[in-house]
C-alpha positions as CSV (number, residue, x, y, z in Angstrom):
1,X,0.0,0.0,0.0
2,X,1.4,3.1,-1.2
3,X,1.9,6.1,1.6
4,X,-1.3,9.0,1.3
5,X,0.8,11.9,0.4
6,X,-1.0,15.8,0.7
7,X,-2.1,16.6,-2.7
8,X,-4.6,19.1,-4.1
9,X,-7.6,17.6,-2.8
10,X,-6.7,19.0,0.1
11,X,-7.6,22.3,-0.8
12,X,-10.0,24.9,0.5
13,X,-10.3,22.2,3.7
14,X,-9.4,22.9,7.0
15,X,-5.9,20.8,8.3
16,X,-4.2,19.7,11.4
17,X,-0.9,19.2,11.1
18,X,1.0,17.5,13.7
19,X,4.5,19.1,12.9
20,X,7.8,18.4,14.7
21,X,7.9,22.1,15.6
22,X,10.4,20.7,18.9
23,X,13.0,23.8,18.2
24,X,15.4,24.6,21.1
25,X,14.9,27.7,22.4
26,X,17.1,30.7,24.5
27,X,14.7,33.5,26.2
28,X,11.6,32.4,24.5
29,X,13.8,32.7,21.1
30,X,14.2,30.3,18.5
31,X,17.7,29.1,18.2
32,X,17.7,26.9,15.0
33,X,15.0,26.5,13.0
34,X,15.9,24.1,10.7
35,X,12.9,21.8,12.0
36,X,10.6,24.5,11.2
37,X,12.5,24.9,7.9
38,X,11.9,21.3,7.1
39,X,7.8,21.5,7.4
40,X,7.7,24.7,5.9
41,X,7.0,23.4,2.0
42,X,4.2,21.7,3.4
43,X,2.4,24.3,5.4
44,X,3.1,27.1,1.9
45,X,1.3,24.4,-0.3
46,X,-1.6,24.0,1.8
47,X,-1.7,28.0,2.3
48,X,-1.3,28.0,-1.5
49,X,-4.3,25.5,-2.2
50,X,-6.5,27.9,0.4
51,X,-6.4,25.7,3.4
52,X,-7.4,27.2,6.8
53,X,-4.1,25.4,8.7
54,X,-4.1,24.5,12.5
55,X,-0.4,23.6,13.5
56,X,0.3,21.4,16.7
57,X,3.6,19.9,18.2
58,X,5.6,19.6,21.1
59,X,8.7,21.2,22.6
60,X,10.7,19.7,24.8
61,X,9.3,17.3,27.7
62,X,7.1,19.3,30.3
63,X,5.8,15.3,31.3
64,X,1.7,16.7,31.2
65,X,2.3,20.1,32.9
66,X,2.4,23.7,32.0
67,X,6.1,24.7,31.2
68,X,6.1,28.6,30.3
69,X,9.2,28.8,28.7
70,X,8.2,25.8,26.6
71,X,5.3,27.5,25.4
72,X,5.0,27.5,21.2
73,X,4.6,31.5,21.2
74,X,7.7,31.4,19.4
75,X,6.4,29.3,16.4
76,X,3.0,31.0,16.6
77,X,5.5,34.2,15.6
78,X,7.1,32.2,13.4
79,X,4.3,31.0,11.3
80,X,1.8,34.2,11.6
81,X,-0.4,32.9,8.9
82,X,-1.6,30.3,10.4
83,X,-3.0,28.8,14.0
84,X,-0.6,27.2,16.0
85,X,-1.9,25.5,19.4
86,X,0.1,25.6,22.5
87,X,2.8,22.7,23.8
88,X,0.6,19.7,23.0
89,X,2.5,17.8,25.8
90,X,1.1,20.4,28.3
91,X,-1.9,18.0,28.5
92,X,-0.7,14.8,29.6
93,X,-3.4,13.2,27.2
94,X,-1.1,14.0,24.6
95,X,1.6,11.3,25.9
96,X,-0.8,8.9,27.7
97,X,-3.2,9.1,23.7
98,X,-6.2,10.0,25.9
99,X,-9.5,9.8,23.7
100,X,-10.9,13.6,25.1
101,X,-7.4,14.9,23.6
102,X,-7.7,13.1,20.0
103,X,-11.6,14.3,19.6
104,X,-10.8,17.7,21.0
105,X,-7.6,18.1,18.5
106,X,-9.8,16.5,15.4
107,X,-12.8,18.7,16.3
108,X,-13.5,21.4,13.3
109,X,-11.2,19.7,11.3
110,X,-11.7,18.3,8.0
111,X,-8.3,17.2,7.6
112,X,-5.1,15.6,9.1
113,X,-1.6,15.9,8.3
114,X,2.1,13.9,10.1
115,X,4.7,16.2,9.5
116,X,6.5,15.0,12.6
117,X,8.9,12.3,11.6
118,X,10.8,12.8,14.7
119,X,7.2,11.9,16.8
120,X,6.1,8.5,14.7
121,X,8.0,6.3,17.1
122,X,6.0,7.4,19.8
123,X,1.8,6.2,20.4
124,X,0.6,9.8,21.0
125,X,-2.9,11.2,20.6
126,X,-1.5,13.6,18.4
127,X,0.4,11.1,16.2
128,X,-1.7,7.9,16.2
129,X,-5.5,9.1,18.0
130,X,-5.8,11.7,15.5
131,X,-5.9,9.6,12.1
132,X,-8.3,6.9,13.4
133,X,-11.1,10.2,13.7
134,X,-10.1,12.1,10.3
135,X,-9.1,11.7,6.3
136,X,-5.3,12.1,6.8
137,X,-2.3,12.3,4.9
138,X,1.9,12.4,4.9
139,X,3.5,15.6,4.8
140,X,6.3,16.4,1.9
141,X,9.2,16.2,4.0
142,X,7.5,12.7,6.3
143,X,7.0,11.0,2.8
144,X,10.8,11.8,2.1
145,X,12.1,10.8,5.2
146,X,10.6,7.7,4.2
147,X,11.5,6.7,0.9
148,X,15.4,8.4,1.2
149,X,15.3,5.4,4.3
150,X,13.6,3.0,3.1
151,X,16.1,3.2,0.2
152,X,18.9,3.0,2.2
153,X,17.5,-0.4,3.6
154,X,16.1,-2.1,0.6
155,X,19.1,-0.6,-2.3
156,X,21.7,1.4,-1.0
157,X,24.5,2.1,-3.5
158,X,26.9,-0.3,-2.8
159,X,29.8,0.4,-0.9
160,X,28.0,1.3,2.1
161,X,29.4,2.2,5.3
162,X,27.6,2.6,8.1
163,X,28.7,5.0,10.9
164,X,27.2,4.4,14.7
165,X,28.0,6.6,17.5
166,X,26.5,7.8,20.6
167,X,26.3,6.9,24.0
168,X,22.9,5.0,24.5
169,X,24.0,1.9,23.5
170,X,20.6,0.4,24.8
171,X,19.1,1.9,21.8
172,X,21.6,1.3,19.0
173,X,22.0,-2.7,19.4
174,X,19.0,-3.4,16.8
175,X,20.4,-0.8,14.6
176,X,24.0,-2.1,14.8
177,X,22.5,-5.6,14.0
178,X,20.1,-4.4,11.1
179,X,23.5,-2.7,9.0
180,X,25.6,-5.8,10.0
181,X,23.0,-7.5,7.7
182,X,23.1,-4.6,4.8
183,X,25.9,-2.6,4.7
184,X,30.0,-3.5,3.4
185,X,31.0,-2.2,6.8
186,X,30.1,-1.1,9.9
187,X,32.3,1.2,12.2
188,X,30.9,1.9,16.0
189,X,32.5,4.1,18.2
190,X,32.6,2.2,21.1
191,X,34.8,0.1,19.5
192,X,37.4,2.4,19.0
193,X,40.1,3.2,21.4
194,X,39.3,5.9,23.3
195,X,40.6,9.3,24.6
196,X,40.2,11.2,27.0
197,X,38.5,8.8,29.2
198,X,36.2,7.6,27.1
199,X,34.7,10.9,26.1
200,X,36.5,11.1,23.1
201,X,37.8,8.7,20.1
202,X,41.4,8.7,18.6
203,X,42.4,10.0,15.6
204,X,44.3,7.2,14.4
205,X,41.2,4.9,15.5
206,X,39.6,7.0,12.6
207,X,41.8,7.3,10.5
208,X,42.0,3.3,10.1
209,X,38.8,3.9,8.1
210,X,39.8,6.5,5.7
211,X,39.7,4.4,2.6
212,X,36.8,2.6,3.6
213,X,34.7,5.9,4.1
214,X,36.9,7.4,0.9
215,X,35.4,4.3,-1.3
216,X,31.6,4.3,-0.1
217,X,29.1,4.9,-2.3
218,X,27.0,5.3,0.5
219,X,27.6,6.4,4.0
220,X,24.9,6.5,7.2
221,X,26.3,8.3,10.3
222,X,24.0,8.4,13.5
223,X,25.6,9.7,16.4
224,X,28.6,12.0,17.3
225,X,32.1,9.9,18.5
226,X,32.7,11.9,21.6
227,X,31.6,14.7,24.5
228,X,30.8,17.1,21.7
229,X,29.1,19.3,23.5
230,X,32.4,20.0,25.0
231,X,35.2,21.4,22.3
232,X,37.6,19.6,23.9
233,X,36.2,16.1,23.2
234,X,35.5,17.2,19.6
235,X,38.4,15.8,18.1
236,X,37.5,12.4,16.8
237,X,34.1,13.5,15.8
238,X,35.1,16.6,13.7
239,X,38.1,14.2,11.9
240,X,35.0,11.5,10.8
241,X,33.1,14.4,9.9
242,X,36.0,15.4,7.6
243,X,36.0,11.9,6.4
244,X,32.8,11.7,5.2
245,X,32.1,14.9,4.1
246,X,35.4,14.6,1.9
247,X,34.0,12.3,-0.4
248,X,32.1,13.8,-2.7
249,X,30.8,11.3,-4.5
250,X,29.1,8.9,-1.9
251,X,25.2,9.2,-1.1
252,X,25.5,10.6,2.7
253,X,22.8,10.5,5.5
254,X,23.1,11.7,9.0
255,X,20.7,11.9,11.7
256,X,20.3,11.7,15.5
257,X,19.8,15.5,17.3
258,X,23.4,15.4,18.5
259,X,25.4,14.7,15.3
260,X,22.9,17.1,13.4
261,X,23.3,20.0,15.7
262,X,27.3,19.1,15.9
263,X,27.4,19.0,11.9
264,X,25.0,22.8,11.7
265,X,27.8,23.9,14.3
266,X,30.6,23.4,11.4
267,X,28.1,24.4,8.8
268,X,28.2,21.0,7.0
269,X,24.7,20.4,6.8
270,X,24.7,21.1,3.3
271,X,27.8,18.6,2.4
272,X,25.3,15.6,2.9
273,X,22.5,14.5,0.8
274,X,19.9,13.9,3.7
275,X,19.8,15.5,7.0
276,X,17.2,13.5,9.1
277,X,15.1,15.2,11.6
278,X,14.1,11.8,13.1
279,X,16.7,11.3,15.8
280,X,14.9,7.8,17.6
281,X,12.7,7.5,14.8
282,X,15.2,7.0,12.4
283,X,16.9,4.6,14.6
284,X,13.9,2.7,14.8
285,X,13.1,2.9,10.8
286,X,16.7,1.6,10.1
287,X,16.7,-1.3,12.8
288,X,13.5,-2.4,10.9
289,X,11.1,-1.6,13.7
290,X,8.3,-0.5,12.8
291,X,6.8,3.3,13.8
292,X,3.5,3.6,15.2
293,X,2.5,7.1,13.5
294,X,3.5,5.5,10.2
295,X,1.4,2.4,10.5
296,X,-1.7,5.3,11.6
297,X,-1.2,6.4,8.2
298,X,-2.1,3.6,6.5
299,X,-4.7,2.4,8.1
């Protein structure tokens, strides 16, 4: 069954759109907006097509309680054109997929749209309640996220290399499995020697893999390979970064909120192909899992 992606039969209705609108803000000011950037396409064709647009999301975890300096005042500034509702997880029916939550967030609405990637792993009202109640639909950038994955699982260019860091290892078993399965070679930081005590990897642990990442024709990196937060651990990381973004040739994805904000730091986001916004979705969507507020869509 083929994904329901927004078309022009959407238009003159009225929309939800569950976006991924989870920006980090300073002093109630967006600091990167490249999530909003990302849903933005979406939101001008419906507001092309005449479409009275209702935006809802989360930011941050307020765990079901009012968090003013989470509030989405900034995105309501950021998109004046349209609605935008306040911090969905304010309501802990948003987390918990109460039913009052889904019929109040579907009420007056003709349609839904997931433009939240980042969300799909999780059973919210927002992500999975909503779709049972209304005519719903993938967003532009959700339906890419999709394919430019699903790709990398079914026919990736061949070599691939994938490239697994982090420090949640609980989380990145199935994935490591999963690429053992489908990519040429898989290189995991943990498995490096380490510097620093263990907060940052070596640069001749690295550079062993030069020529492999120098001969991919495709290359998935999730996950930085040290404290990058911290400049002083940055050392391995910014050295596989180099790596990678040296060859020019090779199909490169990268995801996971810490690598992605590490790579907008050095202004390489636009040296890769794909810059996921899914962070544990896309870790799910590689391993093979699959994502509840995907599955909602096709029902």
């Amino acid at each position: 069954m083929n994904l329901p992606i927004i078309d022009k039969t959407i238009a003159n209705k009225k929309v939800l759109i569950r976006g991924d609108i989870d920006v980090p803000l300073k002093d109630s000011k967006i600091v990167d907006d490249s999530r909003l950037q990302a849903i933005k396409p979406t939101i001008d064709f419906l507001l092309a097509n005449n479409c009275q647009v209702t935006l809802c999301g989360h930011i941050d975890r307020p765990e079901g309680k009012i968090v003013p300096e989470l509030s989405t005042k900034p995105i309501q500034g950021y998109f004046p054109d349209i609605k935008v509702l306040e911090n969905l997880r304010f309501d802990p029916g948003e987390e918990a997929n109460d039913e009052s939550l889904t019929k109040e967030l579907a009420g007056g609405q003709d349609v839904y749209v997931n433009e939240a990637f980042a969300t799909c792993e999780r059973a919210h009202a927002s992500i999975v309640g909503v779709p049972k109640l209304l005519p719903h639909f993938a967003g532009f950038r959700l339906a890419k996220e999709i394919e430019i994955l699903s790709k990398i699982l079914e026919n990736p260019a061949k070599p691939m290399v994938a490239i697994i860091g982090g420090i949640k290892w609980e989380t990145k078993e199935s994935l490591i499995k999963k690429m053992e399965t489908i990519a040429d070679a898989v290189v995991v930081s943990k498995d490096l020697e380490q510097a620093e005590g263990g907060k940052d990897v070596k640069l001749e642990a690295i550079d062993k893999y030069a020529e492999t990442i120098a001969r991919a024709a495709t290359i998935v990196w999730n996950g930085p390979f040290g404290t990058v937060e911290d400049f002083t651990y940055q050392v391995g990381t910014r050295r596989l970064a180099e790596l990678i973004t040296n060859n020019e040739t090779a199909y490169k994805v990268v995801g996971g909120g810490d690598t992605v904000a590490f790579i907008h730091k050095l202004g390489l986001e636009n040296k890769f192909n794909w810059v996921s916004t899914g962070g544990g979705s896309m870790l799910k969507f590689l391993s093979g899992e699959s994502l509840p507020g995907i599955e909602a869509l096709y029902g």
